[in-house]
C-alpha positions in Angstrom: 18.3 -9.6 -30.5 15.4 -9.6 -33.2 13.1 -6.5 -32.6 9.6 -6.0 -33.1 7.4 -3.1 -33.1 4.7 -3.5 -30.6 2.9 -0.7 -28.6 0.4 -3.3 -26.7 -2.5 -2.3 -27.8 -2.2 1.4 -26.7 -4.0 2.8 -30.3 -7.2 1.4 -29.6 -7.8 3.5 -26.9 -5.1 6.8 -27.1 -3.6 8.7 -30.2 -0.7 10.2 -28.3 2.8 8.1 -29.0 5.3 10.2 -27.8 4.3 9.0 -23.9 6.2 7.3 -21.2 3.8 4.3 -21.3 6.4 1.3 -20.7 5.4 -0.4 -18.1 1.9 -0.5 -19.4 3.1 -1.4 -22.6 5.7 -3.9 -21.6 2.7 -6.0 -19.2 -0.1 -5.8 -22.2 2.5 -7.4 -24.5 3.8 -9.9 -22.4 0.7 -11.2 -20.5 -2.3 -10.6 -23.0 -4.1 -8.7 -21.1 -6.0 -5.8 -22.3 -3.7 -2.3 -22.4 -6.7 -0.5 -20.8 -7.2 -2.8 -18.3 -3.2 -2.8 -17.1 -3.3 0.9 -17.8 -6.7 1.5 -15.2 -5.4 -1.2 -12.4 -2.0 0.7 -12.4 -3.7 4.0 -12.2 -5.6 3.0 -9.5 -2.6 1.4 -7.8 -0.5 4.7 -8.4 -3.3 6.4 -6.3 -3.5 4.6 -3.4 0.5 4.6 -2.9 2.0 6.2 -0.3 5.6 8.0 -1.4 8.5 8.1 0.2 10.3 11.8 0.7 12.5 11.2 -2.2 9.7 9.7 -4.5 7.1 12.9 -3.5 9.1 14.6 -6.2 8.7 13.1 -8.8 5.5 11.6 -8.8 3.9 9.7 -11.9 0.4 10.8 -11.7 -0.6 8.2 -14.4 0.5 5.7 -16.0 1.0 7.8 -19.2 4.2 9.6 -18.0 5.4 6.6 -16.4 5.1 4.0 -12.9 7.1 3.2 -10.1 9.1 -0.1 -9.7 7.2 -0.8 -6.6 3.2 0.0 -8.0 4.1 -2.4 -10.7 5.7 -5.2 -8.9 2.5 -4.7 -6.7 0.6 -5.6 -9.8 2.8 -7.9 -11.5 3.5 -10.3 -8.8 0.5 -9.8 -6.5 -2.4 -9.3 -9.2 -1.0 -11.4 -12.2 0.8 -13.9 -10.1 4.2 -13.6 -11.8 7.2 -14.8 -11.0 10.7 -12.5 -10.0 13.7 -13.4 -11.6 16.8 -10.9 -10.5 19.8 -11.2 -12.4 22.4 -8.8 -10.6 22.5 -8.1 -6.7 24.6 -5.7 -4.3 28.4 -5.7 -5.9 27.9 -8.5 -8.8 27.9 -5.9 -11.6 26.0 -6.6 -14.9 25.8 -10.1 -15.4 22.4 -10.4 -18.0 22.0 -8.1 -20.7 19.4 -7.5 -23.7 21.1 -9.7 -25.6 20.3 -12.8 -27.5 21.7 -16.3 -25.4 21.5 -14.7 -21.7 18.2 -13.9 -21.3 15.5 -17.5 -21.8 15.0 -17.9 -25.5 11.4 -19.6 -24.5 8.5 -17.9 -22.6 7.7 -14.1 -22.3 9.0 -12.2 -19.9 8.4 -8.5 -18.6 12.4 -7.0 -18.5 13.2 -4.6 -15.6 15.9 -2.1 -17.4 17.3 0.8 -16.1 14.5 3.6 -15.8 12.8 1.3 -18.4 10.6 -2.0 -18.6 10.3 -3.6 -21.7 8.8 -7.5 -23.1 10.7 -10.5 -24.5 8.7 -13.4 -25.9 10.5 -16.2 -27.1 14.0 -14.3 -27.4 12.1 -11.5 -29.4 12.3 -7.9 -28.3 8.6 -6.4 -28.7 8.7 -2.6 -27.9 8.4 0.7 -29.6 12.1 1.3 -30.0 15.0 -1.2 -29.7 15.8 -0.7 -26.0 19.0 -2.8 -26.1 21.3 -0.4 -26.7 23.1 -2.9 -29.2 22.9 -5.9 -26.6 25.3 -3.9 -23.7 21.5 -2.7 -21.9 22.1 -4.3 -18.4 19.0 -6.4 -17.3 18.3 -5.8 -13.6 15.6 -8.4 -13.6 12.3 -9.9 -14.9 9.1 -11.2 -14.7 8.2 -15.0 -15.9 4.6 -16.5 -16.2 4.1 -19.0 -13.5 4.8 -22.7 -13.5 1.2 -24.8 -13.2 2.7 -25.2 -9.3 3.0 -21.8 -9.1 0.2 -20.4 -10.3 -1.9 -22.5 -7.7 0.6 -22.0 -5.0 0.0 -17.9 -5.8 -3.9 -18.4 -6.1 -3.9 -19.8 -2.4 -2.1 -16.9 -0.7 -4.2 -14.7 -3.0 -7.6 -16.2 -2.2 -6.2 -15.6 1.3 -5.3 -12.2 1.1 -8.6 -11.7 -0.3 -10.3 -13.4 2.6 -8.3 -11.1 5.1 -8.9 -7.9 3.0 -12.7 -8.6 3.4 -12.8 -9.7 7.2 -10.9 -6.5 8.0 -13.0 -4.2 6.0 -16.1 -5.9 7.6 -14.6 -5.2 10.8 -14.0 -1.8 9.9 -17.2 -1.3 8.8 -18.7 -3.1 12.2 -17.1 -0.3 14.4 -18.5 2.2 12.1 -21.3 1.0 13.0 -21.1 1.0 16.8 -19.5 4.2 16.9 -22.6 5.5 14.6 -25.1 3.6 17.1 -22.5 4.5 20.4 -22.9 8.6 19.1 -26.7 8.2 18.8 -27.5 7.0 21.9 -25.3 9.5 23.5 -27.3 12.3 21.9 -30.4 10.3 23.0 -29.7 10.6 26.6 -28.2 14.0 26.3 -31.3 15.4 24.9 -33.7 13.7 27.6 -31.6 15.2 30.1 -31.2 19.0 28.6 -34.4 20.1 30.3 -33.3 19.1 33.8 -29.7 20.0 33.0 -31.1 23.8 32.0 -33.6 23.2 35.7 -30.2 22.5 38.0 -28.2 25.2 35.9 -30.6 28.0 36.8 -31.2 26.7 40.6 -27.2 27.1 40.9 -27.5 30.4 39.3 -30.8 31.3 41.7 -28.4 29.9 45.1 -24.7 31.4 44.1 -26.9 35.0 44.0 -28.9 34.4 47.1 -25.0 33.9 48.4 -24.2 36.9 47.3 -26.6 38.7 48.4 -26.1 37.7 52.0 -22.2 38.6 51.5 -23.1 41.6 51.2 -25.3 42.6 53.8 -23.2 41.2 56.3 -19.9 43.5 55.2 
């Protein structure tokens, strides 16, 4: 497969190249968008996961040393709108490789490799290094840009994730709110009461002495 030399964009913005950057890099070459912008949304996305046991150590705290499969499928398929493609399941073996005729000589595509993502446009390999290992890499999977369909099909259940995003985080904030109003009133009626509250403590006090008192003189 023909290889180019592509880092995405990554020099406008850092000077280190010796950086586990793929997935960044292998998004910001096949989509267009901005290496910055993939490189922040990831990060963010990397934050806000929650790891599993196994995953807790080895974490990828940015995007520079590297992202999990599951953060950028998150961001791929739910953000982008992309489309999955796998090539090998449970028990098939290998059946797609980096290799020129079984992978789609049209379109660009974001490859899933192992411990690796990488970009093919148009049956051209655009990386920093050719990845293909002589065309025996195994391809796990890959990303494709969405059919016209697609795209509005994905837009739909994204405008309604969206909506449901935004009613719960109104609701959340709503109960906020009453707890807020809830805790305030609370304090309002405890502090009205306080100075009979102290009265009736003090009277107990005065009576449980008195009591006393009498228990006494009668043994």
């Amino acid at each position: 497969m023909k290889f180019v030399y592509a880092t995405g964009g990554r020099e406008k913005y850092f000077k280190a190249t010796d950086v586990g950057d793929c997935v960044t890099r292998a998004i910001a070459n096949a989509t267009g968008v901005d290496y910055k912008e993939v490189y922040d949304r990831l990060f963010v996305l990397t934050k806000e996961r929650r790891y599993s046991k196994r995953e807790r150590h080895c974490k990828h705290e940015t995007p520079r040393n590297g992202v999990f499969t599951r953060v950028a499928k998150k961001y791929i398929e739910e953000e982008l709108g992309w489309v999955w493609v796998p090539c090998m399941g449970i028990g098939t073996g290998c059946k797609v490789h980096v290799a020129d005729g079984e992978l789609p000589s049209r379109g660009n595509l974001i490859l899933n490799l192992s411990r690796h993502f990488s970009c093919v446009k148009d049956g051209v390999l655009y990386d920093t290094y050719d990845c293909s290992r002589d065309g025996s890499r195994c391809v796990y999977g890959y990303w494709r840009a969405p059919t016209p369909a697609e795209r509005e099909s994905w837009l739909e259940r994204r405008s309604r994730a969206l909506t449901e995003a935004s009613e719960k985080q109104a609701a959340r904030e709503d109960l906020a709110k009453r707890k807020a109003e809830a805790k305030k009133h609370n304090d309002k009626i405890r502090k009205s009461y306080a100075k009979k509250i102290r009265e009736l403590e003090r009277r107990i006090k005065r009576l449980e002495a008195e009591r006393d008192a009498k228990l006494i003189v009668v043994k």
